[in-house]
N, C-alpha and C positions, 0 to 999 in steps of 0.2 A: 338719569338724574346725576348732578354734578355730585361728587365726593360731600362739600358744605352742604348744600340741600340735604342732603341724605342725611347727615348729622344733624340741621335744624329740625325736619323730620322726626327720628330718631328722640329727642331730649321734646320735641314739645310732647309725644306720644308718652314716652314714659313720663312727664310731668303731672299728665291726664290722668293717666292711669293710676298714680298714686293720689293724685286728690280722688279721684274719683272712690278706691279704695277705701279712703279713711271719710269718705262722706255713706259708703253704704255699712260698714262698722258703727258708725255713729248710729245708725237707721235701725239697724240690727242691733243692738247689743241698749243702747237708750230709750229708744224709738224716740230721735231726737232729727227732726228734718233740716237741712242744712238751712242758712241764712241765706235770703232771697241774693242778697251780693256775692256770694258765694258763688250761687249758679249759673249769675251773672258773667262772672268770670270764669267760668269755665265753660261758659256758651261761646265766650269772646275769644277763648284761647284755641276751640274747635274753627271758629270761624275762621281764625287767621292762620291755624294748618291747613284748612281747604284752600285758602288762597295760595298760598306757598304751593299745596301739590296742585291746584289748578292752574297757577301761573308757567308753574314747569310743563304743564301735559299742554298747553296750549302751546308751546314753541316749540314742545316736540312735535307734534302734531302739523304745525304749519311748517317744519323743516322738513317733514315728511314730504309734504304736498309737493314742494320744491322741486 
């Protein structure tokens, strides 16, 4: 994986992981369940790191075949 993937990578995951954080604090400590757009986006923002590593593993993959 190129340097920049690795880094877009890198900052979506810890992006996630910090919402995701202050959504199970809120759960915890409220019992307060997050806003349906909330989960929205962060379903959106998983979706489009699978893309990103799945666009990368597909061209590693067919460079392999090669």
């Amino acid at each position: 994986m190129s340097q920049s993937k690795r880094d877009q990578v890198i900052s979506h995951i810890r992006y996630l992981r910090q919402e995701l954080r202050e959504m199970h604090l809120s759960i915890n400590e409220d019992d307060l369940f997050p806003d349906p757009s909330e989960l929205r986006g962060i379903m959106a923002q998983l979706e489009a790191l699978l893309e990103l590593v799945e666009g990368n593993t597909k061209i590693q993959s067919n460079s392999e075949a090669a």
